[in-house]
TIVO-2410 file (N, C-alpha, C; in nm, 3 decimals):
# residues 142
REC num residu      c1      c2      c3 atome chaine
REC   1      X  -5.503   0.390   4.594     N      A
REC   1      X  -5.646   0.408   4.613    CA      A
REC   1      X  -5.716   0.378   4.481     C      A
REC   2      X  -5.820   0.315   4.474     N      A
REC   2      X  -5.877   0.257   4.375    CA      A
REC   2      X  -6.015   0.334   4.372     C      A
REC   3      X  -6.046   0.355   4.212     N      A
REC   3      X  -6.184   0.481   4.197    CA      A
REC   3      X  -6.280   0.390   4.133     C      A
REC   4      X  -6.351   0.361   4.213     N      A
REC   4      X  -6.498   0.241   4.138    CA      A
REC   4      X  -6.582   0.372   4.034     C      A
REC   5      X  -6.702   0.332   3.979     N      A
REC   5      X  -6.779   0.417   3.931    CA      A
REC   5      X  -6.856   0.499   3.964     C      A
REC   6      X  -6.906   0.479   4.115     N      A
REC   6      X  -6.914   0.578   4.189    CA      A
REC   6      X  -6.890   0.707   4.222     C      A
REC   7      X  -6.742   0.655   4.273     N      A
REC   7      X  -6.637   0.788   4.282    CA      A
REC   7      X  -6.620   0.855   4.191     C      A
REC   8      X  -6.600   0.786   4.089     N      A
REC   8      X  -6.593   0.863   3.949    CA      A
REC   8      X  -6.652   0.981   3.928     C      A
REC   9      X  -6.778   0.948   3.919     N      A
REC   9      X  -6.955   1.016   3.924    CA      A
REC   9      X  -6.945   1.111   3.982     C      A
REC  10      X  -6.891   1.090   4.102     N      A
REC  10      X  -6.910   1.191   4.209    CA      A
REC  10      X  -6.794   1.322   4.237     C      A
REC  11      X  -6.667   1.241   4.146     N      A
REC  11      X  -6.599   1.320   4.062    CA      A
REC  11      X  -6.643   1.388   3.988     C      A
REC  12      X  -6.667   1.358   3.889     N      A
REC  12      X  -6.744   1.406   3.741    CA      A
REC  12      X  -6.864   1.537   3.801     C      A
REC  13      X  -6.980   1.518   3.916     N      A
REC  13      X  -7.052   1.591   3.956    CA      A
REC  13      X  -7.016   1.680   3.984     C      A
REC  14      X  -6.868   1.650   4.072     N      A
REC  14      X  -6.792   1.781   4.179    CA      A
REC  14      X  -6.749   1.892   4.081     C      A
REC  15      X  -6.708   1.844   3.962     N      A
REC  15      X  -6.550   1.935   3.885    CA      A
REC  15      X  -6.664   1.970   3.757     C      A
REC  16      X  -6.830   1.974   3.735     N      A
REC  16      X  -6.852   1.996   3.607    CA      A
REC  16      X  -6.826   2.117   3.534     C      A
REC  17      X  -6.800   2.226   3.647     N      A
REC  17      X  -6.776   2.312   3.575    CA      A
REC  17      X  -6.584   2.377   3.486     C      A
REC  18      X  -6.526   2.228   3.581     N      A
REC  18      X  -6.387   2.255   3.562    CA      A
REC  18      X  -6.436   2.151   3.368     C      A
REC  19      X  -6.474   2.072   3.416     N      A
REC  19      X  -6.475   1.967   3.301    CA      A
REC  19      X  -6.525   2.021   3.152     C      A
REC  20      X  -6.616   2.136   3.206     N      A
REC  20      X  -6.674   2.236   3.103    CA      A
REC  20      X  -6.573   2.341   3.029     C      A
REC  21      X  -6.536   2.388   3.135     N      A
REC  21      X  -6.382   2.472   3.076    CA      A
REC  21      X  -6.326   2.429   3.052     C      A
REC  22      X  -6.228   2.329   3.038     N      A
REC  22      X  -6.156   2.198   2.977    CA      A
REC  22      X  -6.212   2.135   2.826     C      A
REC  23      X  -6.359   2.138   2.822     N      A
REC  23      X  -6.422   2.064   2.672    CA      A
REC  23      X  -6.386   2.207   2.574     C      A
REC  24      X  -6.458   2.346   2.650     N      A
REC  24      X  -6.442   2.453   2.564    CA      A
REC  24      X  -6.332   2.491   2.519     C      A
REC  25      X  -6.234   2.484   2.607     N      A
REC  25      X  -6.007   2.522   2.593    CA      A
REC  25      X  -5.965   2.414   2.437     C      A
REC  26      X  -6.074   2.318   2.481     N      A
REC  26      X  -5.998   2.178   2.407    CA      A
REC  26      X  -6.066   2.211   2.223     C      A
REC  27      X  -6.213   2.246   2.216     N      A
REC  27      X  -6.261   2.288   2.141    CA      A
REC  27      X  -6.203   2.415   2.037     C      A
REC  28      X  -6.219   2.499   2.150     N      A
REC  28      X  -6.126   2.645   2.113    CA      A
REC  28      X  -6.007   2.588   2.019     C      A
REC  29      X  -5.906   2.553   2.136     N      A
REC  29      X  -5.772   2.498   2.091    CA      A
REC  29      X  -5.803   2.412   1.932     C      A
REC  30      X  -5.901   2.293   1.891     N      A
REC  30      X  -5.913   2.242   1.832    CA      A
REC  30      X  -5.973   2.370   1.674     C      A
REC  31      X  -6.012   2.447   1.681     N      A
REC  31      X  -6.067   2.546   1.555    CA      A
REC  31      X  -5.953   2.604   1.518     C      A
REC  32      X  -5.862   2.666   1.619     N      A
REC  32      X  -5.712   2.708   1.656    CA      A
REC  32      X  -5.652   2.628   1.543     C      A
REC  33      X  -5.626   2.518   1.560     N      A
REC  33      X  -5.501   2.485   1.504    CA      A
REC  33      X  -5.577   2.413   1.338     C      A
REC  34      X  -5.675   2.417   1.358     N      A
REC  34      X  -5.725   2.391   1.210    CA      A
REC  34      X  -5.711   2.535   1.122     C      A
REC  35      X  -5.697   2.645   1.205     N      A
REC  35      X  -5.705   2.763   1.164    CA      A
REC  35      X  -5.546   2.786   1.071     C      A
REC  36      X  -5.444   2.805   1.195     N      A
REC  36      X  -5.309   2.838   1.216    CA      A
REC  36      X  -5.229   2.732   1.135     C      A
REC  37      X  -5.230   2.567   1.137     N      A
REC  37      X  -5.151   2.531   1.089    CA      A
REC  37      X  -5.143   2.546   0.955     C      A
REC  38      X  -5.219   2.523   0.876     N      A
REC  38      X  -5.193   2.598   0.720    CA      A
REC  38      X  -5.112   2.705   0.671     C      A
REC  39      X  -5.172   2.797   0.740     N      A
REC  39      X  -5.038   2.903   0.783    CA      A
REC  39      X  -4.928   2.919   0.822     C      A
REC  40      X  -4.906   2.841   0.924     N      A
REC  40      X  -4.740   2.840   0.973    CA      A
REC  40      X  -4.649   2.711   0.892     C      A
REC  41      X  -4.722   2.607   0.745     N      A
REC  41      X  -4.698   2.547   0.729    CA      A
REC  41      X  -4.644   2.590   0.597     C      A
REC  42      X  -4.757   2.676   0.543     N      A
REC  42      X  -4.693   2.758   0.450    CA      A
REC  42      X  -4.578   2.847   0.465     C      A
REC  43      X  -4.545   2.896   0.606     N      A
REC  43      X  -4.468   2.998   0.616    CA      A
REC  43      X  -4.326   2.939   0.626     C      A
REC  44      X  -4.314   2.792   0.605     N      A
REC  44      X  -4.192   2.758   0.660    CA      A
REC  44      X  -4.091   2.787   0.501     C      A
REC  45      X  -3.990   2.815   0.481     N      A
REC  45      X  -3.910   2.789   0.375    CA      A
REC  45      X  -3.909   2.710   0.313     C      A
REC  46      X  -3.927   2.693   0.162     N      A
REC  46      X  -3.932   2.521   0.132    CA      A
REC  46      X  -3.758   2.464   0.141     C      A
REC  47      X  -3.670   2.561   0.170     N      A
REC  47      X  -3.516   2.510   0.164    CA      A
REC  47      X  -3.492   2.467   0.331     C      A
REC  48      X  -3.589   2.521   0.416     N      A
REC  48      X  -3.555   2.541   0.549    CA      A
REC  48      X  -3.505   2.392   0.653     C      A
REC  49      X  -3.560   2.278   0.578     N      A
REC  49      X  -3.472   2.133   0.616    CA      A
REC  49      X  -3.359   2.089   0.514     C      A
REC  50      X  -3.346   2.201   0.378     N      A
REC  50      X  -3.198   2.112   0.340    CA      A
REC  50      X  -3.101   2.160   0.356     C      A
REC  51      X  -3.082   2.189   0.508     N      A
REC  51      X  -2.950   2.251   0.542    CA      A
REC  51      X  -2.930   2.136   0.706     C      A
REC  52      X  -2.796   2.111   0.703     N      A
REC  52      X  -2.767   2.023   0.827    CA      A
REC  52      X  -2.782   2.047   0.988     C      A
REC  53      X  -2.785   2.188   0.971     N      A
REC  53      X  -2.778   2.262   1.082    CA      A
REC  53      X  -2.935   2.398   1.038     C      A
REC  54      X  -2.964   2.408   1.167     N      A
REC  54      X  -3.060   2.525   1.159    CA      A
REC  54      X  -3.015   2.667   1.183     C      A
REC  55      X  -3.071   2.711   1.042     N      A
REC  55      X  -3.025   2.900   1.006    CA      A
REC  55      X  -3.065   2.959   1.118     C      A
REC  56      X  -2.971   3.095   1.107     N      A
REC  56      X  -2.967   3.199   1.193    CA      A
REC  56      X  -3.092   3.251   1.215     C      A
REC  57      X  -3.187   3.303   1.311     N      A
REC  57      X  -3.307   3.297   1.329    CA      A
REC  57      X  -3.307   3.479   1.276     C      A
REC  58      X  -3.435   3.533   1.210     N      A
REC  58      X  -3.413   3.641   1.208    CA      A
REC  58      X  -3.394   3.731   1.328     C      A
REC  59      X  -3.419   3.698   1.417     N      A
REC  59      X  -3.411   3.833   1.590    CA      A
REC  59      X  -3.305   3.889   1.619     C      A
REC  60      X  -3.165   3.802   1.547     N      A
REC  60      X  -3.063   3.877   1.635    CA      A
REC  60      X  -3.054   3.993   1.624     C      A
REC  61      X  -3.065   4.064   1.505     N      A
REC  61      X  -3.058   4.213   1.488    CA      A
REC  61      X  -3.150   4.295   1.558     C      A
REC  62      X  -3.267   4.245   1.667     N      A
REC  62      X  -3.329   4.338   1.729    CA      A
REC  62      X  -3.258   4.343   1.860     C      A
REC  63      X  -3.338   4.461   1.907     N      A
REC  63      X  -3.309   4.504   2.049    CA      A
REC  63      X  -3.306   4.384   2.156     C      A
REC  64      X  -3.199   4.356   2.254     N      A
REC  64      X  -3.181   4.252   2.330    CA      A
REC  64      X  -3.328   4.223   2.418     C      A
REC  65      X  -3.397   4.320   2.438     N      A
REC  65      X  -3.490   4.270   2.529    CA      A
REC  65      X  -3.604   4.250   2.468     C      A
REC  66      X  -3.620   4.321   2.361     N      A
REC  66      X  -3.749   4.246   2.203    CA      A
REC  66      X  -3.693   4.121   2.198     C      A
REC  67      X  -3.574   4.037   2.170     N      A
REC  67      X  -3.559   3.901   2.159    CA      A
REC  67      X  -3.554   3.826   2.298     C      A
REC  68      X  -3.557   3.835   2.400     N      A
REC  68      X  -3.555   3.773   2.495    CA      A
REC  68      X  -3.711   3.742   2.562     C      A
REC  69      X  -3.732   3.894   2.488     N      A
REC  69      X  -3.957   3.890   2.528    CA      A
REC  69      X  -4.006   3.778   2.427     C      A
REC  70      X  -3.974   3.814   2.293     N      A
REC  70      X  -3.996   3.695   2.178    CA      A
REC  70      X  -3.973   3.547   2.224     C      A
REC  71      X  -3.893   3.544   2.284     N      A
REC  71      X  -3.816   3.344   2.254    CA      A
REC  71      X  -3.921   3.366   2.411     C      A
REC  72      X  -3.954   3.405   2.539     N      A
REC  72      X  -4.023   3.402   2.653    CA      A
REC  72      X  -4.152   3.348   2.582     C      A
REC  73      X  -4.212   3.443   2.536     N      A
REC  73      X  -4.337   3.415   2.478    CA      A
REC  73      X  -4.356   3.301   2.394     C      A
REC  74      X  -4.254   3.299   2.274     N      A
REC  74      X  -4.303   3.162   2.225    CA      A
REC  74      X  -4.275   3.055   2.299     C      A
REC  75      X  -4.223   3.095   2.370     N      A
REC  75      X  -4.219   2.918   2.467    CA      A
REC  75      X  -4.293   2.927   2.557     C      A
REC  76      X  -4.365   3.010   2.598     N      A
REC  76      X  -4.467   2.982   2.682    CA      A
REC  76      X  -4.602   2.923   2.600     C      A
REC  77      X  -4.586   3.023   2.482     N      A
REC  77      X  -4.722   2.968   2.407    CA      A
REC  77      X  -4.680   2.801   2.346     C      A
REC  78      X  -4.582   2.778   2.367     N      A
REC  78      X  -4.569   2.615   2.298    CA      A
REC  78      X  -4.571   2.540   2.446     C      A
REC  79      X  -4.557   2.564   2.555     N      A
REC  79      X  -4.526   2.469   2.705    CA      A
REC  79      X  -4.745   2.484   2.711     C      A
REC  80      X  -4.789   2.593   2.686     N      A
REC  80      X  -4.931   2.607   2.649    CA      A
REC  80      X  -5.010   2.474   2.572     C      A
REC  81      X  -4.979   2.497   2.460     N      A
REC  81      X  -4.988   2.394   2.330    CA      A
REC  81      X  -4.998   2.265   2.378     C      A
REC  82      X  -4.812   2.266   2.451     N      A
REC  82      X  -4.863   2.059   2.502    CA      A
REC  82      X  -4.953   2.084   2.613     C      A
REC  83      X  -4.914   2.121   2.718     N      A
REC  83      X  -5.020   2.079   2.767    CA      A
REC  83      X  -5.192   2.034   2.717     C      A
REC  84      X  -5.237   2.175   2.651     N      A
REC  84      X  -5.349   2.162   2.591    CA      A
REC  84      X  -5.368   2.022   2.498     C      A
REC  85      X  -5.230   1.990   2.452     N      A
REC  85      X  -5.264   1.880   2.371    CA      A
REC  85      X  -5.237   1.730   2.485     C      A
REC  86      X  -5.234   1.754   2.562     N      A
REC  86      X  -5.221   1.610   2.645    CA      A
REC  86      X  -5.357   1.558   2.699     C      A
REC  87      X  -5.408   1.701   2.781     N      A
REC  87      X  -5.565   1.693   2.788    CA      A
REC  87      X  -5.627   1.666   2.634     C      A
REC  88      X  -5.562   1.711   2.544     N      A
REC  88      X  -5.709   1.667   2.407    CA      A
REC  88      X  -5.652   1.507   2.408     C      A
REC  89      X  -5.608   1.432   2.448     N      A
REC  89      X  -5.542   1.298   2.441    CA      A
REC  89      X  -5.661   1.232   2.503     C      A
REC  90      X  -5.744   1.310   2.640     N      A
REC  90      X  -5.851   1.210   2.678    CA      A
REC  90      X  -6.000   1.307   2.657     C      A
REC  91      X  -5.933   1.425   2.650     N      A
REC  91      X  -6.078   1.528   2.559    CA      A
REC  91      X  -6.072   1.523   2.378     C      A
REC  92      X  -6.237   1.569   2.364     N      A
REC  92      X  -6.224   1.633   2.221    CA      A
REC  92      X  -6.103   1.675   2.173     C      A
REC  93      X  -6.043   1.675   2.051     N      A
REC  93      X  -5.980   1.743   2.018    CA      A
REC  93      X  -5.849   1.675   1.939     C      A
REC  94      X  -5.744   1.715   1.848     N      A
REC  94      X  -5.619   1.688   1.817    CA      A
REC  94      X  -5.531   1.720   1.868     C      A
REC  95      X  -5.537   1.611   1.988     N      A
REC  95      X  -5.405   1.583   2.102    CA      A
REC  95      X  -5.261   1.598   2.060     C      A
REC  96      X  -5.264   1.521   1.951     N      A
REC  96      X  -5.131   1.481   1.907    CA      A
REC  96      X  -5.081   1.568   1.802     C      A
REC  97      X  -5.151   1.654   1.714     N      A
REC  97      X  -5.120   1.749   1.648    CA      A
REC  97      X  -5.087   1.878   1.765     C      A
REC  98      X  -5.154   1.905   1.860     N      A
REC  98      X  -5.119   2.001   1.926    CA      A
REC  98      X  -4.998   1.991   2.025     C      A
REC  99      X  -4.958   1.851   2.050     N      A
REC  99      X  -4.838   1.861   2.108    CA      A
REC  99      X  -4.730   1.888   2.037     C      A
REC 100      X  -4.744   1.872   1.896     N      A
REC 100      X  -4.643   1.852   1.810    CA      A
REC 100      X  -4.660   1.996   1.752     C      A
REC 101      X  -4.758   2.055   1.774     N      A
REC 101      X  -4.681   2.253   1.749    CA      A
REC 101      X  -4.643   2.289   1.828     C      A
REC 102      X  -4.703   2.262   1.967     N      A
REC 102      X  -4.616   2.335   2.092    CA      A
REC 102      X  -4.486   2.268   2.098     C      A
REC 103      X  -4.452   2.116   2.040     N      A
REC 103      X  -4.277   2.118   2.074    CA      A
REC 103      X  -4.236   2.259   1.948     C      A
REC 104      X  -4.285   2.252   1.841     N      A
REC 104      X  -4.184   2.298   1.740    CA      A
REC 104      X  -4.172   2.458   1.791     C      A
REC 105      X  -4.272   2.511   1.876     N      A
REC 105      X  -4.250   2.643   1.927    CA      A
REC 105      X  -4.131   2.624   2.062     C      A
REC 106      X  -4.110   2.556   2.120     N      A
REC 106      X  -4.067   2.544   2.218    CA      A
REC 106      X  -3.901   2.488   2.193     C      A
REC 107      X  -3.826   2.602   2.284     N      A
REC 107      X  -3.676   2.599   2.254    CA      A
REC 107      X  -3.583   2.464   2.305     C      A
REC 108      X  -3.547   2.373   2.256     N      A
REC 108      X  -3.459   2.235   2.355    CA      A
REC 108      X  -3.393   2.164   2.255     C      A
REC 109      X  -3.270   2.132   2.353     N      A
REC 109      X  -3.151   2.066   2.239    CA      A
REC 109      X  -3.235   1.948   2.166     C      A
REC 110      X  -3.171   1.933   2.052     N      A
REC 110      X  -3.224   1.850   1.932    CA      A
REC 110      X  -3.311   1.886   1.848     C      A
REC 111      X  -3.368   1.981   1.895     N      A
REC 111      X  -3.496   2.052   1.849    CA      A
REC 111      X  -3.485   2.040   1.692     C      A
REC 112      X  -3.414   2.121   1.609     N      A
REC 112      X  -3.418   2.073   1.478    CA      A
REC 112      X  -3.361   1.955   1.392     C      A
REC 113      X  -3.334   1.839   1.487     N      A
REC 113      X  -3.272   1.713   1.398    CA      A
REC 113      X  -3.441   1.668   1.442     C      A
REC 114      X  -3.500   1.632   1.564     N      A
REC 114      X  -3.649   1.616   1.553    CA      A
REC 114      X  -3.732   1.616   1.479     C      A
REC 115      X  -3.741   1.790   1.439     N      A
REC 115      X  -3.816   1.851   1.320    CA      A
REC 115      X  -3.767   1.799   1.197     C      A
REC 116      X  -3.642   1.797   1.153     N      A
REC 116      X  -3.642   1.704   1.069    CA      A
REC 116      X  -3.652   1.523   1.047     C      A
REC 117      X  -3.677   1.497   1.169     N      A
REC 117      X  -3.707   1.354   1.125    CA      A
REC 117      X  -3.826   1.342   1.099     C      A
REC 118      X  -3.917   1.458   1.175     N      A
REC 118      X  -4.054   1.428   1.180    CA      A
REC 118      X  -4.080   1.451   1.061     C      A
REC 119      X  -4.054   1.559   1.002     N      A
REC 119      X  -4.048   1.621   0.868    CA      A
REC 119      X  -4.042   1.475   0.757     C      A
REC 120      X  -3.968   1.399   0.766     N      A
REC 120      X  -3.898   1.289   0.675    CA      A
REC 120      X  -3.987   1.174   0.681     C      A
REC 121      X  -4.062   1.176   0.751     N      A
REC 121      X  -4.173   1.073   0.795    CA      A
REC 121      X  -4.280   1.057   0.688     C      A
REC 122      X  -4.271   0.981   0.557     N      A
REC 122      X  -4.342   0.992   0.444    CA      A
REC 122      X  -4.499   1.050   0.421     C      A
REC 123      X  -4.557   0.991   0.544     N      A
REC 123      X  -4.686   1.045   0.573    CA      A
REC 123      X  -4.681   1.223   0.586     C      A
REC 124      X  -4.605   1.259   0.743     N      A
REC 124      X  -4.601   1.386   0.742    CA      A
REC 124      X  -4.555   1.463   0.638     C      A
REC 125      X  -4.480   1.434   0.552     N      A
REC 125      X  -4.433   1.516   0.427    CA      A
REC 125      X  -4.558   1.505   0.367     C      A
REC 126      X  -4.587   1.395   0.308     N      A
REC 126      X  -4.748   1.400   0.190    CA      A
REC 126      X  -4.855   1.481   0.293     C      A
REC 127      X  -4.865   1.539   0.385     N      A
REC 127      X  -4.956   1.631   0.435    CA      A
REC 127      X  -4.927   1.802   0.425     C      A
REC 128      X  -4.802   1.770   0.482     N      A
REC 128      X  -4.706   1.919   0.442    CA      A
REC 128      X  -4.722   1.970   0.331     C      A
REC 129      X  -4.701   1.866   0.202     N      A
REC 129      X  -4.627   1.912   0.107    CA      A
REC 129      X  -4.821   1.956   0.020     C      A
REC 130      X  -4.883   1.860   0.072     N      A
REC 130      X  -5.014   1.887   0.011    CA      A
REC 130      X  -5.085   2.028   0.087     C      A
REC 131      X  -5.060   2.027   0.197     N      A
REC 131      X  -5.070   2.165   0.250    CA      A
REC 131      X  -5.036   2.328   0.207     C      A
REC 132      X  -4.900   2.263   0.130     N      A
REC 132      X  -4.878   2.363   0.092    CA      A
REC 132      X  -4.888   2.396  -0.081     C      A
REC 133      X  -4.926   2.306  -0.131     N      A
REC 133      X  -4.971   2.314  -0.286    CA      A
REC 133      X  -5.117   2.405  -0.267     C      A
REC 134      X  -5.202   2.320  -0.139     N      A
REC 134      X  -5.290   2.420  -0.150    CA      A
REC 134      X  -5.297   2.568  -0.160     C      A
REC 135      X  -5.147   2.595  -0.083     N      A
REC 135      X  -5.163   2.760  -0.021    CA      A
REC 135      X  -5.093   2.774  -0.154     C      A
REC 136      X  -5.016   2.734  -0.236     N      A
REC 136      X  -4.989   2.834  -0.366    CA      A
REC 136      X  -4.835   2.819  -0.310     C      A
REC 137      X  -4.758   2.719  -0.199     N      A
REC 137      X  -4.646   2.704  -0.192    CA      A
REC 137      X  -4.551   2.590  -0.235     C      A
REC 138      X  -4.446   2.617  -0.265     N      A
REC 138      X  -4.362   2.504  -0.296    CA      A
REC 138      X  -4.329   2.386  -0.230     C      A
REC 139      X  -4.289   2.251  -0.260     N      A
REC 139      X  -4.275   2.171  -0.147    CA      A
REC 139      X  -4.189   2.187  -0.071     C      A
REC 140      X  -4.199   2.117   0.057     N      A
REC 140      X  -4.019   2.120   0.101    CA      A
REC 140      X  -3.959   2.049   0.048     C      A
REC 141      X  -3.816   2.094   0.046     N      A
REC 141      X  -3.658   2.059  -0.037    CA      A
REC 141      X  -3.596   1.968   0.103     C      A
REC 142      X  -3.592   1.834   0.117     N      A
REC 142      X  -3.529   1.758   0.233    CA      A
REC 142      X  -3.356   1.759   0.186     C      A
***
């Protein structure tokens, strides 16, 4: 089925108030991660990619169902993230930065050879690493 400009329109008329909640999520989301990533960028270890394999996470020592609520939640809030960042792909917003926190929250094999390639990506390091000079942190150690 093919959507002339019409339909579109008449799209666009039907859903304004979905389209409205969607600009504001995308907005929101967009102050969000201008907020947070500095923070979670600083928080990373600067040794935490020169190891081959990824360290023991701190949770194991809690109570089995505090870590099972923990890893639930952050992966919901990262399956959150992409989405939100797929819609900022054709809304306002940093699409592509937000998909790329919700993968790093979100648990799946490869997950840290990823993070480190992305990590290794000359650009993303000179942002990281300037990120974190700002906050008063060390660079990362690849």
């Amino acid at each position: 089925m093919r959507m002339d400009g019409s339909m579109l329109l008449q799209w666009i008329l039907a859903n304004e108030g979905l389209l409205w909640w969607l600009a504001l999520g995308s907005a929101v989301t967009f102050i969000a991660t201008l907020l947070v990533l500095p923070v979670l960028v600083a928080s990373i270890p600067a040794d935490y990619f020169a190891h081959d394999k990824r360290r023991v996470p701190p949770w194991p020592s809690r109570h089995p169902f505090i870590r099972v609520a923990l890893k639930i939640i952050k992966n919901l809030v990262g399956i959150v993230l992409i989405v939100a960042g797929i819609a900022m792909l054709l809304l306002p917003g940093q699409g592509i930065l937000t998909v790329l926190v919700g993968l790093t929250l979100v648990n799946f094999p490869g997950k840290y050879r990823f993070e480190r390639w992305l990590v290794e990506r000359p650009a993303v390091f000179k942002a990281i690493t300037w990120l974190r000079v700002r906050t008063g942190r060390p660079p990362l150690t690849l």
